[in-house]
N, C-alpha and C positions, 0 to 999 in steps of 0.2 A: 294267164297273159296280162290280164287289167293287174295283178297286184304287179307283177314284175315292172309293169307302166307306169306305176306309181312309185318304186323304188327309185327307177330311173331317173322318173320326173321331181322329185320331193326337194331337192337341191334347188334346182331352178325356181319351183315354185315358194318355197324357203325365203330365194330371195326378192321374188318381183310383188310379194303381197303386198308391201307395203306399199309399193309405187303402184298397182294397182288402187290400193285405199286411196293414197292422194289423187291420182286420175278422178278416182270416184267423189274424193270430197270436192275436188277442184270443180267439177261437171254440177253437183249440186249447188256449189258455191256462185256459179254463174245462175243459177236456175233464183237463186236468191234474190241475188242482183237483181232480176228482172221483175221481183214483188215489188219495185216499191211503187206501185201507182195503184188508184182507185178503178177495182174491178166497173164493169158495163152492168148495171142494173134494170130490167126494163119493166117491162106490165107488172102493174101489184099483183101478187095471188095468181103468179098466173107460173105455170112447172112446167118444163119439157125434160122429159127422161128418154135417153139414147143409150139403146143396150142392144146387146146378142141375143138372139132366141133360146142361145143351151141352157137346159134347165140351170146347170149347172150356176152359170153366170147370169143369168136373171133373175130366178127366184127371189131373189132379195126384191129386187124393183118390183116386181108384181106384188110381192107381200106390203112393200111399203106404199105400191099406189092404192092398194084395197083397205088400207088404216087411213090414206086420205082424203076417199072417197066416203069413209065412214065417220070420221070424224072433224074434218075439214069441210064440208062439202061446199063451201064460198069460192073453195079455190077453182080454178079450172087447168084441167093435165092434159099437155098435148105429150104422148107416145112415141116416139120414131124409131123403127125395129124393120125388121121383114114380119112378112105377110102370117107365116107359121106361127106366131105367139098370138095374131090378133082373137084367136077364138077363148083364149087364156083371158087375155083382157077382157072379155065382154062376159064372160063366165063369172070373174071377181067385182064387174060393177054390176052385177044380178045379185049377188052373195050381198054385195052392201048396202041396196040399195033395199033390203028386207028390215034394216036397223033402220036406214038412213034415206026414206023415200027422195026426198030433194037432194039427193046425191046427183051432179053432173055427168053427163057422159064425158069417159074418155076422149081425145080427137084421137086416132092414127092417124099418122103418116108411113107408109107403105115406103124403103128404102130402094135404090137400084141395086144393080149389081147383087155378088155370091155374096150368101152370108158364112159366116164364120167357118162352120164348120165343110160347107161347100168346097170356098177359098183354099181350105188345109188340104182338100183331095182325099179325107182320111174320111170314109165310112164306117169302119170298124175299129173296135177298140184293139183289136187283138196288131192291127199296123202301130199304135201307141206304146206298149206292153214294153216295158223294162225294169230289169232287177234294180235294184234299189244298191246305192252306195258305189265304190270306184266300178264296178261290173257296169252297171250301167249310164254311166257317165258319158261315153260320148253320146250315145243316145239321148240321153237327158238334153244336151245342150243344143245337140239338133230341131229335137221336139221344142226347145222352149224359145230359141227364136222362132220358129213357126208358128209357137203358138202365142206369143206376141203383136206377133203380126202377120196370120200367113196370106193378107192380100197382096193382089201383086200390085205394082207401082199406078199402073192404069186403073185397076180398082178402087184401090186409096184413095186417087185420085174424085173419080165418080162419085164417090159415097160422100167425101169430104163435101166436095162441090153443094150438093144435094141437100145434106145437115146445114153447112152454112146460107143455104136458103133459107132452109127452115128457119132456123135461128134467128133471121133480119126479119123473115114476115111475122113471124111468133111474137118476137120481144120478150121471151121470158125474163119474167125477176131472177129465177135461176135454174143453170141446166145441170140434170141430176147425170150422170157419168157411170157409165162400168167403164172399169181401167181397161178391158181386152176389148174393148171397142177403139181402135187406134185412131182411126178416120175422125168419130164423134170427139175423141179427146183433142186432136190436132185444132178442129174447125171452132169448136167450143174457146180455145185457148188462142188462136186465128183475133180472135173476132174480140179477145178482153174480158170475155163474161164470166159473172160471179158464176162460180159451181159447184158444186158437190160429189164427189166421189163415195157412191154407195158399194161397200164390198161384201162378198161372201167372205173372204178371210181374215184371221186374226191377226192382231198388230205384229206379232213376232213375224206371220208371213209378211206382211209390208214394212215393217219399220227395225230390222233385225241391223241391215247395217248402217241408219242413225245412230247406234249406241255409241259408247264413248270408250276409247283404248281396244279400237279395232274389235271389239267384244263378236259382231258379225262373223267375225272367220272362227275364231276361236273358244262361244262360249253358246253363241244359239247354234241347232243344226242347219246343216246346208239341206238347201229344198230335196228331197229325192235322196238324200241319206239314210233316214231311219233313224239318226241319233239318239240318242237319252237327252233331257235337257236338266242341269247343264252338260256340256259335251267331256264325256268321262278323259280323264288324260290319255287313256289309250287311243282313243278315236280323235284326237284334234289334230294331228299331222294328218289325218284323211279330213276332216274335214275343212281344214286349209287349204288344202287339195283342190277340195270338190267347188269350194267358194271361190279361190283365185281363179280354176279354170271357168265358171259359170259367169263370173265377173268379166273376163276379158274374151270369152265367146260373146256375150251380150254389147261390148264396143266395140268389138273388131270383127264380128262374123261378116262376112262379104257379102251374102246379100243383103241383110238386114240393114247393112254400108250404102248398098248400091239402090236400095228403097228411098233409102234418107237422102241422094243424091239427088232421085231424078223427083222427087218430090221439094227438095227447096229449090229445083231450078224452076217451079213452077210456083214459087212465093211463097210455099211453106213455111212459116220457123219453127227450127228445133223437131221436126217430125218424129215417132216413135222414139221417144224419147225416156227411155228404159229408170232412168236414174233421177227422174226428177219426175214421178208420179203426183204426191201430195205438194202442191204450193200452198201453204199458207195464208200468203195475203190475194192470193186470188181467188180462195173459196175453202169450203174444208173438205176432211173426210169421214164417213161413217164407217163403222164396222161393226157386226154382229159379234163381237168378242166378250167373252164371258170370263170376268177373271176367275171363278172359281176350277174353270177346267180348261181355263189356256196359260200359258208360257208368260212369266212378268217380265215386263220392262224397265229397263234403269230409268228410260228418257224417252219422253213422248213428244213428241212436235207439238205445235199451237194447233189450235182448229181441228181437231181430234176426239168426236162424239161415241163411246164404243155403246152398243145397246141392249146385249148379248141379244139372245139367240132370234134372227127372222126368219118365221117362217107364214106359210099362207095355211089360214084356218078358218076357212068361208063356213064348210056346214061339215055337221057330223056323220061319221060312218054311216050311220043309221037311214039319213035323209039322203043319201049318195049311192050307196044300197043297201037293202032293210037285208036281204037275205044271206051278203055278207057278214053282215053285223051279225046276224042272229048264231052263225055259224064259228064268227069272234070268240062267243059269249060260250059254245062247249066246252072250251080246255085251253088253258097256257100253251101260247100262239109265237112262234118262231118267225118273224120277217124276214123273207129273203131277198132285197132288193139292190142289186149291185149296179144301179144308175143306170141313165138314159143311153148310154154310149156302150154301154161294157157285151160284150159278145159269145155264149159263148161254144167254143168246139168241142169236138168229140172229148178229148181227154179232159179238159175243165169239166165239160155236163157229166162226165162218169162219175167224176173225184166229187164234185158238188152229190149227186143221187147217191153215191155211196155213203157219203158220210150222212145225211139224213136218213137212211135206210138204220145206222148205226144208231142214230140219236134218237130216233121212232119206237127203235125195240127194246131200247134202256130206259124210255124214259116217257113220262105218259101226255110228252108234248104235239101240236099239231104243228103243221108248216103251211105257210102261203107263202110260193115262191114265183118269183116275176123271172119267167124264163125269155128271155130273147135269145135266141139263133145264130150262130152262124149258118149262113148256105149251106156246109155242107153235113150239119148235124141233123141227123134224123130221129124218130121216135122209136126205134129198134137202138140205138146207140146208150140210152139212159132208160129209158122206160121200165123194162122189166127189170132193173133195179127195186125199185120202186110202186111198181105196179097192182099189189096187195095195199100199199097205204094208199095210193090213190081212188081204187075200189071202195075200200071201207070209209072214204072222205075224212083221212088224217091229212091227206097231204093234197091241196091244189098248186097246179101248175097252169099259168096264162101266160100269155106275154105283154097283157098289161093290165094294172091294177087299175079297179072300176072306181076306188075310193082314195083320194089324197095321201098321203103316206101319212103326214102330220095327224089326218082325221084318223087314218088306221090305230096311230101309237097314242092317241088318246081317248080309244075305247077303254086304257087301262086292261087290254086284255095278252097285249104285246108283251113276252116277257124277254126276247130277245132281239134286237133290230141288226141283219146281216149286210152290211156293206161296204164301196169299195174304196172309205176311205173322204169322201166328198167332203168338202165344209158345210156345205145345208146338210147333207143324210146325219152329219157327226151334231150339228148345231140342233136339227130335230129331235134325236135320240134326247139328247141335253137338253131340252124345252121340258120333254113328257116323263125324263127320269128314269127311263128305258136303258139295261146294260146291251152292251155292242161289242159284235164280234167283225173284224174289219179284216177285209182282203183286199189291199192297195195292190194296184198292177202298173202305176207307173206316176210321173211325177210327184207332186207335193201327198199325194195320199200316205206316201207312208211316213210321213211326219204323225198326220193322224190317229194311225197305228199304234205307231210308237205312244202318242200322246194317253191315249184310252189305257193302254197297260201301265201308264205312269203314275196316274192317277187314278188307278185300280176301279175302272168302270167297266171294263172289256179288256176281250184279247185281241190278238193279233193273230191273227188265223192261218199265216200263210209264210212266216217269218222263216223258214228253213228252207223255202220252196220257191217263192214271189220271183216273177210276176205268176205264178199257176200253181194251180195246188196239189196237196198232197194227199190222199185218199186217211192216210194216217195219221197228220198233224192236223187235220179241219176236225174229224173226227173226235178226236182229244180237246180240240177248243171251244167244241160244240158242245161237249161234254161238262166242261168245266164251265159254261154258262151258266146252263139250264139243268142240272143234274143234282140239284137241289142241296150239293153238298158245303162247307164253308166257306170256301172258293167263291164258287156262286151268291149264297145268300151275303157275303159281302160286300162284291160288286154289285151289286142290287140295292142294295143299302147308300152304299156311295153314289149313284146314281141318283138317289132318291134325294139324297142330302145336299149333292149339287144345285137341285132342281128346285130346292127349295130357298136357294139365295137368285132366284129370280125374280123380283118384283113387281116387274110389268113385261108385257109383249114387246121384243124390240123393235118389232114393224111400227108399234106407238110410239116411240122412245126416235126413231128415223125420223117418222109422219112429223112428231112436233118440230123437230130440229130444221127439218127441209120447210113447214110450212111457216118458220119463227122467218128463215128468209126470203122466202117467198114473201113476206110483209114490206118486205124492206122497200118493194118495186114503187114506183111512181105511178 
């Protein structure tokens, strides 16, 4: 049915990409327009970072506040998040403050209102979960205004309000930004202030359609594709497809409309404003982008610091738990860690137990795997799969890991990292040189997928099957990891060779760039 959609549709979309594109450059072109005046600069040395709590999308800021609490410590960092991350904060200026004794405390500021993932209504990953490419396409486009913005207008509203409090009694020299913080980006940009946009993803996710000669529809993949890059001639009328329809659901979806209404009728400007993320002369952006194992660009915009990989790496395996670590240290160690969000049911925990049961008896690897739940999956459902390597302590199952993941994969004992696709789990693997077997279930993850098989670091684990797996194809991919045969030991190798055009921590490579302007303040 989705391909016949596409037959249908491929005409029309043929011909409105391009008015699309101009829509798009015309909307940036105004966003232009509105650089040209001298950002709002306040306190020297003085940072507020406004972010979400999902790991997902913080990590980066908690990594970069714990490099400028270690190495900055003159500065002072007001926080403003919900309440759930503050124990993360206060955990990272303990970590720092072992280097760094006159390190400052953090401030929080405790936000109102839902936070992000509240807002969406979505507690499970499995309400997320879409095939990748035209099949899951309208889904895509649904989830990704939501996940734009899935406060409602009276929320927005609160949260805004709140921030731009902050901000006036604060003065920071500059405020540090996650982009899926709508509210904080709105209030931030409200009020003139210099900023900084710190992201998990790489430039091709943010800057794909800055390129020049429309290259965005027809040469990087559309988010939630899968493509190969560059976009093979068979796949560029789909991803044409995928791009004009994701383009014009993102200006014309009705509520995301009707957000943007009842918030400029309350003095907003330009509220969620999808197309004009990075301004230039209002502050810059960072990214954790590694050129050795992301996507190039023709054309980078101004004020564009990439640092590769941020991650947070307070204390080692060892000091987080000795007994873990010691248990590392038996045998070439399998991570199975498919993010904060991801859930899983009856038929995923069989196909995931099964195929380590496979990989167990072929091969003389152990597994630690971070099992979260669905309700209604029980320990009669996967267990006695498994049940002999859990006995003999091949294989642990928790549902949450007692030691950092970062700290895990730099025991050096980690020879494969399993996950779903994430830019920090993909940017981690990539820090420690670790190959990666990746099971995306839905948005931008299977870019990543895609990415690891392209540049022969990993597989893709779920490519015939995604969003859920196959008892047969994870199996075979698990196989080809860790199974010591060519395959393997070359992805390993690549992985290693990556890791070694890393120069510095990009949490320091962030720290310096945010505290160079944070000097600037009065």
């Amino acid at each position: 049915m989705a391909a016949t959609a596409f037959k249908r549709a491929k005409p029309f979309f043929a011909c409105i990409v391009g008015l699309i594109a101009a829509v798009i450059s015309f909307r940036r072109g105004l966003g232009a327009q509105s650089e040209q005046f001298t950002p709002v600069i306040g306190k020297n040395n003085t940072i507020l970072f406004i972010t979400n709590i999902e790991h997902g999308l913080s990590n980066v800021h908690v990594a970069t506040v714990y490099s400028l609490l270690e190495r900055h410590p003159d500065i002072t960092i007001h926080f403003a998040s919900w309440s759930k991350i503050k124990p993360k904060i206060d955990r990272i200026t303990t970590y720092a403050r072992r280097k760094t004794p006159q390190a400052r405390s953090v401030v929080f500021h405790d936000l109102p209102g839902p936070n992000f993932q509240e807002a969406s209504g979505r507690n499970s990953s499995l309400s997320w979960m879409q095939p990748p490419g035209i099949a899951g396409l309208t889904g895509l486009n649904e989830d990704m205004a939501q996940f734009i913005s899935p406060w409602s207008g009276e929320d927005h509203l609160l949260i805004y309000e709140s921030i731009r409090d902050h901000i006036r009694n604060i003065d920071p020299a500059i405020v540090v930004l996650d982009m899926f913080h709508r509210p904080g980006m709105d209030a931030t940009r409200g009020d003139g202030r210099l900023h900084a946009i710190l992201s998990p993803n790489v430039l091709a996710d943010c800057f794909a359609g800055d390129q020049p000669w429309l290259k965005g529809f027809w040469k990087f993949p559309a988010v939630g594709s899968g493509h190969e890059f560059p976009v093979p001639w068979r796949d560029i009328p789909t991803n044409i497809y995928q791009m004009g329809s994701f383009a014009w659901t993102m200006m014309f979806n009705a509520e995301l409309n009707e957000k943007r209404k009842f918030l400029a009728s309350h003095g907003l400007k330009d509220p969620i404003n999808f197309f004009n993320i990075h301004q230039p002369g209002k502050g810059a952006f960072i990214t954790q982008h590694t050129p050795a194992a992301a996507i190039p660009l023709d054309f980078l915009p101004a004020n564009v610091t990439t640092t590769g990989p941020i991650v947070i790496s307070g204390t080692s395996a060892e000091e987080q738990d000795p007994e873990l670590a010691a248990w590392l240290a038996k045998a070439p160690t399998v991570l199975v860690n498919l993010g904060s969000l991801f859930e899983y049911d009856i038929g995923i925990a069989q196909d995931m137990a099964g195929a380590l049961k496979v990989v167990m008896e072929r091969t003389d690897v152990q597994v630690l795997w971070k099992l979260n739940r669905a309700a209604s999956l029980k320990d009669e459902d996967w267990k006695p799969l498994v049940d002999v390597f859990i006995r003999n302590d091949r294989l642990r199952v928790s549902k949450w890991l007692t030691v950092d993941p970062t700290a895990l994969l730099e025991t050096g004992n980690i020879v494969a990292s399993v996950h779903h696709g994430g830019a920090n789990c993909y940017h981690e693997a990539i820090s420690t040189g670790v190959p990666q077997l990746i099971l995306p279930a839905w948005l931008d993850l299977y870019n990543y997928a895609a990415r690891v098989e392209a540049i022969d670091i990993g597989v893709w684990g779920n490519r015939q099957s995604a969003p859920a797996f196959s008892l047969s194809e994870l199996s075979s991919a698990f196989l080809k990891l860790v199974d010591g045969g060519s395959a393997s030991l070359l992805m390993s190798q690549n992985a290693k060779k990556i890791q070694r055009t890393i120069s510095r921590p990009g949490r320091d490579v962030a720290a310096d760039e945010i505290a160079r302007l944070a000097a600037l303040g009065h």
